[in-house]
Structure formats: C-alpha cells, structure tokens
C-alpha positions in Angstrom: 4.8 -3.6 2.5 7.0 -2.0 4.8 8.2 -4.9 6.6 8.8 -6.9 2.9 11.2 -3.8 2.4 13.5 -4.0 5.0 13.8 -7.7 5.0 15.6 -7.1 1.7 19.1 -7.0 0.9 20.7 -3.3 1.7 21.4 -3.0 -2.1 18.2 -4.4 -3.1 16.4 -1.3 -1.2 18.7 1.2 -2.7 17.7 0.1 -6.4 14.0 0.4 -5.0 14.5 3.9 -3.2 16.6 4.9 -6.2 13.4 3.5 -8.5 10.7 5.9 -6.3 12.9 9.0 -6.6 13.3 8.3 -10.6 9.0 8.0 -10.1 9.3 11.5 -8.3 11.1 13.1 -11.3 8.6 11.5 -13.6 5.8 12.7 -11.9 6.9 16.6 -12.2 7.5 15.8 -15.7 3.7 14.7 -15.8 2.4 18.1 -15.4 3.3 18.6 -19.0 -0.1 16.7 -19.3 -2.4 19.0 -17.5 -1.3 22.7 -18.0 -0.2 24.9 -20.3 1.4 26.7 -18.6 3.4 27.2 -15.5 3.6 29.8 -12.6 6.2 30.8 -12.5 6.9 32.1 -8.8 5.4 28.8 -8.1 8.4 26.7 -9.9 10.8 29.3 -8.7 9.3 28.1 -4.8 9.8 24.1 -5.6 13.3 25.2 -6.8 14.6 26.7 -4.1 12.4 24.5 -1.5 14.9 21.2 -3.2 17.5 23.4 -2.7 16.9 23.4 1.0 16.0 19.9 1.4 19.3 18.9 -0.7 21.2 21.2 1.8 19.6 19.7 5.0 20.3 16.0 3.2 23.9 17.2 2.6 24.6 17.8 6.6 22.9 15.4 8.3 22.3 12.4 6.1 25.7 12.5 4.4 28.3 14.5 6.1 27.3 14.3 9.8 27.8 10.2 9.2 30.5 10.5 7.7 32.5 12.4 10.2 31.2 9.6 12.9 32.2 6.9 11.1 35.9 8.8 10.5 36.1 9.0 14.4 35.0 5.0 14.9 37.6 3.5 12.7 40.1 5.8 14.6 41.2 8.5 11.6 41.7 11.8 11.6 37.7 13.2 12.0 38.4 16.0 9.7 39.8 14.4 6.8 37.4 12.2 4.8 34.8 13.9 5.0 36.8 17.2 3.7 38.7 15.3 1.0 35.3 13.6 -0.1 33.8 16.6 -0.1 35.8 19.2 -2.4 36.1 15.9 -4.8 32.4 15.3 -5.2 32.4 19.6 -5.8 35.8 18.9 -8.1 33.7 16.1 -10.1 30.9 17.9 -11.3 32.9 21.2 -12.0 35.4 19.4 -14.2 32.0 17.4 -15.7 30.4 21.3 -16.5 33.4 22.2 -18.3 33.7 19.2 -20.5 30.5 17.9 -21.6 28.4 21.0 -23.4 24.8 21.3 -21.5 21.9 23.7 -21.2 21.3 24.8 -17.6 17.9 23.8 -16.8 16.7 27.5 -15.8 18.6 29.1 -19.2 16.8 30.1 -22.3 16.6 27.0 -24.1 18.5 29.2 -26.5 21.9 29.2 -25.0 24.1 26.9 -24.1 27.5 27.1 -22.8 30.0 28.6 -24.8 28.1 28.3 -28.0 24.4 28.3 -29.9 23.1 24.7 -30.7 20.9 23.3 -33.2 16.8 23.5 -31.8 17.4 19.9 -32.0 19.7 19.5 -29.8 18.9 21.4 -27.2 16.5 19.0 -25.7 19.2 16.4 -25.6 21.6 19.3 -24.2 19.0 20.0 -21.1 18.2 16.4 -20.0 21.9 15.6 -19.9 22.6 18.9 -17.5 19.7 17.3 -15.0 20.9 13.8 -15.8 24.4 14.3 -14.6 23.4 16.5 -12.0 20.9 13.1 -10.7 24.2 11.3 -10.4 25.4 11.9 -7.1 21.7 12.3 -5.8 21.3 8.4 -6.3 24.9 7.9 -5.4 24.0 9.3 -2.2 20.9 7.0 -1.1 22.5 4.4 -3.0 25.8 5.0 -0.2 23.3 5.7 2.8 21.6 2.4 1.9 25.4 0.7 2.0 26.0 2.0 5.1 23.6 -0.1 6.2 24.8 -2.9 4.5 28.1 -2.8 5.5 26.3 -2.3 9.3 28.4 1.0 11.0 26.8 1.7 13.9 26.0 5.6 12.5 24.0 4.0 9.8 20.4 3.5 10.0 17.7 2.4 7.6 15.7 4.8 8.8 18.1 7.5 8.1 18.5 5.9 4.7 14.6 6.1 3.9 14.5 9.9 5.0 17.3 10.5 2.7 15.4 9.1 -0.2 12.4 10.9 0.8 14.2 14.2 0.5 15.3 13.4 -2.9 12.5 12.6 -4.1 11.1 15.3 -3.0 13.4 17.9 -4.8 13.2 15.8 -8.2 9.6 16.9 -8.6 10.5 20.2 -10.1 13.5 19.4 -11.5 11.2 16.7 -13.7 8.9 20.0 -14.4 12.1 21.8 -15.0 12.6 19.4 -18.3 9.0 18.6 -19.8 8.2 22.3 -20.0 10.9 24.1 -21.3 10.9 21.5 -23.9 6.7 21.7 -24.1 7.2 25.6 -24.9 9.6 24.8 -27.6 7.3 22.7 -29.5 7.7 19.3 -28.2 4.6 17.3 -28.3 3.3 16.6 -24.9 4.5 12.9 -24.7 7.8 13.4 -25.8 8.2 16.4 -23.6 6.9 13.8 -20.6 9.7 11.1 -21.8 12.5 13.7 -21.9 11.4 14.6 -18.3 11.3 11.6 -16.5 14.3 10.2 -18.8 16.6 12.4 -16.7 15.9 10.5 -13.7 16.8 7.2 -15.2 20.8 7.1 -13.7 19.8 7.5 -10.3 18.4 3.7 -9.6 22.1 2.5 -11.7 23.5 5.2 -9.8 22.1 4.2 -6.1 23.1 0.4 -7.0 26.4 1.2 -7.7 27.1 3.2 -4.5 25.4 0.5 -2.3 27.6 -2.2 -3.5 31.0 -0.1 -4.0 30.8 0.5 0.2 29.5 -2.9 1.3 32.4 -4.5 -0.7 34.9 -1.3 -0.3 33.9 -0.4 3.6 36.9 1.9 4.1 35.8 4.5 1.1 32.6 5.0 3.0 33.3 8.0 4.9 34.8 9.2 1.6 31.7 7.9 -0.7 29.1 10.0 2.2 31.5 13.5 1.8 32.0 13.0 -2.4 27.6 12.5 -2.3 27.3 15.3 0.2 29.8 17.7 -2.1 28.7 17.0 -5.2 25.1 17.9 -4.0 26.1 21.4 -2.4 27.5 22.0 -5.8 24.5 21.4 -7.9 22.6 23.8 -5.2 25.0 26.6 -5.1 25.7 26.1 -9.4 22.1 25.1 -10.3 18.9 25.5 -8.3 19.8 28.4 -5.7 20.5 30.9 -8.7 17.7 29.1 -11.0 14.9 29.9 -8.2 15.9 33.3 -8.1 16.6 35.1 -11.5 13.2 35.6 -12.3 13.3 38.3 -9.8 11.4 36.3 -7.0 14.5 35.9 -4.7 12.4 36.5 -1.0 10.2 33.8 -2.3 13.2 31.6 -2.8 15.0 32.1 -0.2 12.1 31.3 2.1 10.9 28.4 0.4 14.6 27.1 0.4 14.6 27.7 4.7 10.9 25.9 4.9 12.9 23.0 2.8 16.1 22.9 4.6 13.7 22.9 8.2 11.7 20.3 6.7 14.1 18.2 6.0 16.5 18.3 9.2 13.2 17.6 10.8 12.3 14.4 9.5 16.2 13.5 9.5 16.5 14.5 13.3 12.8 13.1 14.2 13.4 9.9 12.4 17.1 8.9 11.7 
C-alpha cells in the first residue's frame, strides 16, 4: 500500500492525505453515535493537544522549509517566510470579520455581533471549522508540492508527518461540531453529517495548493509561511483559548506541550 502511494503523482497524494484528514474529522464527529455526553476536561485536553501539534506543524513542516528554500534560490532568508506568514494571519482575520460564524467552543447561543435564528446556528458553527480547515489542507496540500516541484528541503516523508499531525488535531475539532449541535437537538445522524461536513474543503483545499506550487514554484516559500500563519492564527484565535475557558487551563496547557513534543518528534525523527 505504501509503496502504491508514493509511486503516485505529488498532487495525487495530497488529495489522498487531504482525504484521510477529512476521515480524521469524521471520525470525532462519530462519537456523536456512542455517548451522550462528553467530558469535558477530556475535550478541553484534545483541544489544546491539536493546538500543540498544529504549532509543532507550523515550525518545522512549514516555516523551517520555507526559510531553506528562501536561502537556495538566493533571496533574502527572512522575507518569504515573514511576508507569507502575517498574510496567512491577515487572511483569516479579515475572513472572521466578514463572514458571521459561531466559534466552535461559544454557547451555540451567540454569535458574533448578533443573536441568530436556532436554525442557523448549526450552519454558523460548521462554517467557523470549515474556514478554519482551509489552510490546514492548503498546508499538506503545499508540503505535498514541494515535493512535486522536487526542492531539495522537501521530503515525502516530511509531507506524510504533516498530514499525520493534521489529522490528528481534526479529531476533536469533528467532536467539537457533532455535539454542540447533538445537545441542541439535532438528531444523531445529522449531528454526524454536520461534523464531518466541515472537513470537506481540506482534500479541494490540499489539491489546490499542490498544484498552485508545482506550476507556480517561486510562491512556494510564500504558500509554506501563508499555511504556517494562517495556522498559528486559528491556534492563538480558536483552540488555545477554547481548551481553556472551562477553567481547566493546567490541563491544557500540558496537553498542548505533550502535542507540540509529539509532533516535532515524529517531524525531526522522520522528515
């Protein structure tokens, strides 16, 4: 199986790493089928656990190539990877302020700036997680170009660790969805489709960004910061203060270091 993998095309393997990390999200959604309930110093662990592991995937699977492959094509090291960077934080910021959306960890009675309809607010939650997958399948779906567009920074192994990750932190956020909307109501089924629908952009997403740098090489230092940005802003706006303001912030804050250790391990160990 492994071997059929990398004999594919670069952007082939994106849509498939892209297509496991959409499975990841709809397997936390899952739950919804077996429990009633959720603990919740137990969700507010996975939460701050995929913050770590999106931090560790920030560094060394996005911005740690990116500043290589600045130096090899003989720019300014600094630059791409800073410009990329504050853009991908930019994106999303501008992206909060214009499209109304329930946080994932707020009372599914609030929204931002004004109270919505019980009906929409399921719609209202799955698009805050949906644009928030974006850059997370841009990202492998850039790593996976890398590749492609063969820089000698890049590595398919590099690009399979960074999927991992991902995957990894879209278990809760899939759990994050189908409950919330489960407690509200929502038959179990619909609460499940919800759930994993937010992880639907990331395989278009992950395609996207594999072909944009194999056809575009130059914006690939750029594409690796804008990833890498727009991921430390989902952590800092999203999942950091979501795994913490139910009052268990040690437990956070640990569970964030073990994911942040786990990750630079396998990225180190294996990339």
């Amino acid at each position: 199986m492994l071997d059929y993998f990398l004999s594919l095309h670069p952007v082939a393997q994106a849509g498939i790493a892209t297509l496991f990390t959409w499975a990841m999200t709809a397997l936390g959604a899952a739950l919804v089928f077996t429990t009633k309930n959720f603990n919740q110093k137990l969700m507010d662990s996975m939460l701050g656990f995929a913050g770590g592991v999106m931090i560790a995937a920030s560094f060394w699977s996005l911005l740690s190539p990116a500043l290589d492959l600045a130096e090899e094509n003989g720019s300014i090291t600094w630059v791409p990877a800073a410009v990329g960077f504050m853009l991908g934080g930019i994106f999303l910021w501008v992206i909060d302020k214009i499209l109304p959306h329930l946080h994932p960890t707020s009372p599914m009675s609030e929204a931002e700036g004004y109270q919505p309809k019980k009906k929409k607010r399921s719609t209202l939650l799955v698009l805050a997680i949906t644009l928030h997958n974006i850059p997370e399948g841009l990202a492998v779906g850039v790593a996976f170009g890398a590749v492609a567009a063969e820089f000698p920074s890049a590595s398919i192994t590099g690009a399979i660790v960074l999927a991992l990750g991902i995957g990894i932190q879209n278990f809760p956020e899939g759990l994050a969805v189908s409950m919330p909307l489960r407690r509200e109501g929502m038959s179990r089924r619909k609460s499940f489709m919800y759930g994993q629908f937010s992880g639907m952009v990331e395989p278009i997403a992950g395609i996207i960004g594999a072909m944009a740098v194999t056809f575009i090489q130059p914006l690939l230092p750029y594409a690796l910061s804008f990833a890498a940005g727009a991921m430390i802003f989902v952590v800092a706006e999203e999942v950091i203060p979501g795994s913490q303001e139910e009052g268990n912030k040690d437990l956070a804050v640990m569970s964030l270091m073990i994911g942040f250790t786990i990750m630079m391990i396998l990225d180190v160990a294996l990339g």
